[in-house]
C-alpha positions as CSV (number, residue, x, y, z in Angstrom):
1,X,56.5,-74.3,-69.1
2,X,56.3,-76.8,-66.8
3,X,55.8,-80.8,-67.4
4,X,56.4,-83.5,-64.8
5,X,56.0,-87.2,-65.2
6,X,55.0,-89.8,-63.4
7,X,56.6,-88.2,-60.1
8,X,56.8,-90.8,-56.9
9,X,57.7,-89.9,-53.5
10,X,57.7,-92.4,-50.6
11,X,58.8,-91.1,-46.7
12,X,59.5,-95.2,-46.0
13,X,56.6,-97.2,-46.8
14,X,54.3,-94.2,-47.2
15,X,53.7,-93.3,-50.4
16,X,53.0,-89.7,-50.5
17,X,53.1,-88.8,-54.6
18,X,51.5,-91.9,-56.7
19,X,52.6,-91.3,-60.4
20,X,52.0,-87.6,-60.7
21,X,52.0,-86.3,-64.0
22,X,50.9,-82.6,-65.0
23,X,51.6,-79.8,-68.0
24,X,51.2,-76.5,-67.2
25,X,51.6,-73.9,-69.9
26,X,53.7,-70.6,-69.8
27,X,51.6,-67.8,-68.1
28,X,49.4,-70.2,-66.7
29,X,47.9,-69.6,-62.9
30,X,47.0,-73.4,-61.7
31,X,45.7,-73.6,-58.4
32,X,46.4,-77.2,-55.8
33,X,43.4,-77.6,-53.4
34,X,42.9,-80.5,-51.7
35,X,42.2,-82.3,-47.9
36,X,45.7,-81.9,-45.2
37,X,47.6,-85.0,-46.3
38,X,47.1,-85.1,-50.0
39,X,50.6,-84.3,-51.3
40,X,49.9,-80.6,-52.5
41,X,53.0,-79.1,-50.8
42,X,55.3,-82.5,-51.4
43,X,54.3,-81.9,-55.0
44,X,55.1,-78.2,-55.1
45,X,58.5,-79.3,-53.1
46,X,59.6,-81.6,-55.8
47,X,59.1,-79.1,-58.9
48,X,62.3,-77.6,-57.1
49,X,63.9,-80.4,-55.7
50,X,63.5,-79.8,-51.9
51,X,62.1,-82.8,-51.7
52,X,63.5,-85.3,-54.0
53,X,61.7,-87.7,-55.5
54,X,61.8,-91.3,-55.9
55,X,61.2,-91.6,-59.5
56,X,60.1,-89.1,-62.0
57,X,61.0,-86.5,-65.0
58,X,60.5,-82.6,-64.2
59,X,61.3,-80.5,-67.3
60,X,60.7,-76.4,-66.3
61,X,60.9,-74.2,-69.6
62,X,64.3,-75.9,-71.7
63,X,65.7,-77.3,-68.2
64,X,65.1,-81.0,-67.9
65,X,66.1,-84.3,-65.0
66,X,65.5,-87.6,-64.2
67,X,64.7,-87.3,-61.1
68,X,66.3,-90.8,-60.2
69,X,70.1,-90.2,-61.7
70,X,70.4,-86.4,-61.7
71,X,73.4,-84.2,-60.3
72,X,74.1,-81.3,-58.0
73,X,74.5,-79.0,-61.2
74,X,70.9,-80.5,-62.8
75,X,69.0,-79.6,-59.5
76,X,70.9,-76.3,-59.6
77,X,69.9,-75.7,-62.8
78,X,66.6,-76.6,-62.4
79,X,66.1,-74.3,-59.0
80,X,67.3,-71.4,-61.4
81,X,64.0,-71.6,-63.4
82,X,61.6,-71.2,-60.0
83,X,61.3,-69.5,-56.9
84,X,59.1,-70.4,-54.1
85,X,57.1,-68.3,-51.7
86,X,56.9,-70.2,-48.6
87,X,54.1,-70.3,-45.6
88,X,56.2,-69.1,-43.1
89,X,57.9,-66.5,-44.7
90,X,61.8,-67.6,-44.5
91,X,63.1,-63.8,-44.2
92,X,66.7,-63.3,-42.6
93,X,66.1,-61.1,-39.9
94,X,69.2,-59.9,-39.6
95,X,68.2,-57.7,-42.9
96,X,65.8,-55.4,-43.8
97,X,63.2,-55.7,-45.9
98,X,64.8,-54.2,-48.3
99,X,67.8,-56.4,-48.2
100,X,65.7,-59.3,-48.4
101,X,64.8,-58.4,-51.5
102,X,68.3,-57.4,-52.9
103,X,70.2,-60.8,-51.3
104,X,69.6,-63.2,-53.7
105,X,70.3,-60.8,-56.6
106,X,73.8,-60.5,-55.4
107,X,74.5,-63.1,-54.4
108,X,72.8,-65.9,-56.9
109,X,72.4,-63.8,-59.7
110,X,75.8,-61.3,-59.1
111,X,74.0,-58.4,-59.6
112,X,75.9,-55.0,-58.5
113,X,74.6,-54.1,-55.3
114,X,73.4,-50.3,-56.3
115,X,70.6,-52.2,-59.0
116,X,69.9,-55.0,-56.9
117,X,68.7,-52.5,-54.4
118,X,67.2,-50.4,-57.0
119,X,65.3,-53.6,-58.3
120,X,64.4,-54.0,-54.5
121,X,62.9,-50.4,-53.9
122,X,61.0,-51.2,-57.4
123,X,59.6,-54.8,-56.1
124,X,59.0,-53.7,-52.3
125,X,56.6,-50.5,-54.2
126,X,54.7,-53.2,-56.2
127,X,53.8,-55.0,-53.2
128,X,53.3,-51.7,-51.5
129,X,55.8,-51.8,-48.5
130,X,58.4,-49.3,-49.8
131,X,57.8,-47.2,-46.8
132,X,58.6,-49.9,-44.9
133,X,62.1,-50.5,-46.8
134,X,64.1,-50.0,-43.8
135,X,62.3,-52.2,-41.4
136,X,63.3,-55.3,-40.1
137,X,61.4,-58.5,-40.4
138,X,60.7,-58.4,-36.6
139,X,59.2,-55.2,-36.7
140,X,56.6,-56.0,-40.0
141,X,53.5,-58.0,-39.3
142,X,52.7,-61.3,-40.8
143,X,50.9,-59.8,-43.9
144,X,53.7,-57.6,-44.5
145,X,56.8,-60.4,-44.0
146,X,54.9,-62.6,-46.5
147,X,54.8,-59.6,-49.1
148,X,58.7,-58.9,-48.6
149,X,58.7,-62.7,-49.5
150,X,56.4,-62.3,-52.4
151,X,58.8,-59.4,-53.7
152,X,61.9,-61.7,-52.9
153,X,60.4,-64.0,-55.1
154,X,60.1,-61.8,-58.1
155,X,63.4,-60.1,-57.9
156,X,65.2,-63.2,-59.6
157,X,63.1,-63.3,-62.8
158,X,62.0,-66.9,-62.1
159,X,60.4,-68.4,-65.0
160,X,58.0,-70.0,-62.5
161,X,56.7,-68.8,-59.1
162,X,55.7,-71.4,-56.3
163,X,53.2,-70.4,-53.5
164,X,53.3,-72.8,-50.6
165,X,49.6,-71.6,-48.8
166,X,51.1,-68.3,-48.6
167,X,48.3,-67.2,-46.4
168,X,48.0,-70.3,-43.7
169,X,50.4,-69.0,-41.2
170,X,48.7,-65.3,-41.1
171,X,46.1,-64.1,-38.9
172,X,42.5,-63.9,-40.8
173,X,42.6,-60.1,-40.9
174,X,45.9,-60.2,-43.2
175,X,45.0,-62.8,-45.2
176,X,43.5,-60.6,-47.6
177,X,46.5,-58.4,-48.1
178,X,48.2,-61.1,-49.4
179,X,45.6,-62.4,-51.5
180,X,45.3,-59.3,-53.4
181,X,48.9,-58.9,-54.3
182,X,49.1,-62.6,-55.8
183,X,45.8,-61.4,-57.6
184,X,47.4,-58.0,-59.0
185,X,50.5,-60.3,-59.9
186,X,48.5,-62.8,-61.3
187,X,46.6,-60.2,-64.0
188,X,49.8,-58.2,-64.4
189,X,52.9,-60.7,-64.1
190,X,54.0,-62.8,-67.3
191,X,54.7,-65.4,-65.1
192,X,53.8,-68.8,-64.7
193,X,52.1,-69.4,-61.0
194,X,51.4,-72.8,-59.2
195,X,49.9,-72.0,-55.6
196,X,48.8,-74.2,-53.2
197,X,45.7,-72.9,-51.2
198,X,43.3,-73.6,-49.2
199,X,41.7,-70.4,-50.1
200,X,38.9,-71.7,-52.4
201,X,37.4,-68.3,-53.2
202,X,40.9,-67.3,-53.8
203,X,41.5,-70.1,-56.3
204,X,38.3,-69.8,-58.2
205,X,38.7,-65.7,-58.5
206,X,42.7,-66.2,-59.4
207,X,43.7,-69.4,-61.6
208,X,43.5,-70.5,-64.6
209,X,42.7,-73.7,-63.5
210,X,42.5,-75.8,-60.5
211,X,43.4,-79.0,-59.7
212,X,42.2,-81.4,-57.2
213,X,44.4,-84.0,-55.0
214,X,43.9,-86.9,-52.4
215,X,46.0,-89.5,-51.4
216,X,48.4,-88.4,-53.3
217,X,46.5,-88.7,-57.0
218,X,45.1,-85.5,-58.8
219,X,41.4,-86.8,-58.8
220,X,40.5,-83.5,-61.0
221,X,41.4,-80.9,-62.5
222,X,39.8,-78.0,-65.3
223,X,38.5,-74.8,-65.3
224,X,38.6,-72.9,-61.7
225,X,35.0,-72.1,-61.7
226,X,33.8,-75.7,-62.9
227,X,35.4,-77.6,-60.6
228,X,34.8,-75.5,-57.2
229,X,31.5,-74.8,-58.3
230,X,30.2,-77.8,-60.0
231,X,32.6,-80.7,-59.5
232,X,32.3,-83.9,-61.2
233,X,34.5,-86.1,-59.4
234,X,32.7,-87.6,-56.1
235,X,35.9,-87.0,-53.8
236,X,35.7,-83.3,-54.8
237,X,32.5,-83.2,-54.1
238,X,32.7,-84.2,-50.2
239,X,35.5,-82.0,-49.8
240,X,33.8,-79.0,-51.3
241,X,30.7,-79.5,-49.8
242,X,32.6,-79.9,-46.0
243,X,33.8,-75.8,-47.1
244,X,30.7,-74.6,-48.6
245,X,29.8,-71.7,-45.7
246,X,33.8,-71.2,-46.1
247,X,33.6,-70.4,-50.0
248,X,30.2,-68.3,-49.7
């Protein structure tokens, strides 16, 4: 589903993605841990062009670029095939929770407004907020915000959903709200998921497979259980060891 290559991205003489290059197959829930700094969220950025990288190939599903030469209509193209769950949320608070959900139905995907909001009652019950439909953003705690985003996410039918440490900007008590919905999703959603976390509990109980970056390198990746519990790779090691009372 998804396969970049050889991805660079400099911010001036700082090189902040060395040569990335990753597959990730349809359905598959790959989980980015890794030390502040590493590139996790600049790489998750660049799958959907927010941040554009120097050099590089992404292809998602049948939609391919060159990172280097592409156009507007490429990058649009490309952004139709994801969506991104961000970690602070990004509602407009001008709109319910409910129309949240709907907005970019209507106006990306040109949906009639009556099944937009339909699909939007649907998606706001599967993350368990319909009672809270008619609320605004202001009103919801953080827990709850970052499930209307969650919802958001899956009203478009992306072929691939992007979680951006949905959980770092909540308070510790809501984390797990969160965490269980991306679980439930993760079991029931035929959706390719690449999440970003620094939730290593989280990771080993929820993907597929995880993969482990510093300075900008993946240094490991395989199974979620083998590398978090028994990594091989000496950098993983010292970062894993440094959250050992955190995982436990």
């Amino acid at each position: 589903m998804i396969s970049i290559s050889h991805i660079v991205k400099r911010y001036g003489q700082h090189t902040v993605l060395d040569g990335i290059s990753l597959d990730i197959a349809q359905c598959e829930v790959v989980a980015i841990i890794g030390p502040s700094g590493s590139g996790k969220s600049t790489l998750l950025r660049c799958l959907n062009l927010l941040e554009r990288p120097a050099s590089g190939t992404i292809r998602i599903g049948d939609t391919v670029l060159d990172t280097a030469s592409c156009t507007s209509s490429q990058v649009f193209a490309l952004r139709r095939r994801s969506a991104m769950v961000f970690q602070n949320h990004n509602l407009f608070n001008n709109k319910t929770a409910l129309g949240n959900v709907a907005e970019p139905m209507i106006t990306v995907q040109k949906v009639p407004k009556a099944e937009a909001y339909a699909r939007a009652e649907a998606l706001l019950a599967r993350v368990g907020l319909l009672s809270q439909a008619q609320q605004y953003p202001v009103t919801l705690s953080g827990g709850q915000q970052q499930r209307v985003s969650i919802a958001r996410a899956l009203a478009v039918n992306a072929d691939v959903i992007l979680f951006d440490e949905p959980t770092s900007a909540l308070d510790p008590e809501r984390v797990h709200e969160v965490l269980h919905v991306i679980q439930t999703l993760a079991r029931e959603q035929n959706t390719t998921m690449v999440i970003v976390t620094h939730e290593m509990a989280f990771a080993r109980q929820v993907a597929d497979r995880v993969i482990f970056m510093e300075e900008g390198k993946i240094v490991e990746q395989g199974n979620a259980k083998q590398v978090i519990d028994a990594p091989r790779q000496p950098a993983t090691q010292r970062f894993l060891r440094r959250l050992s009372p955190v995982i436990d």
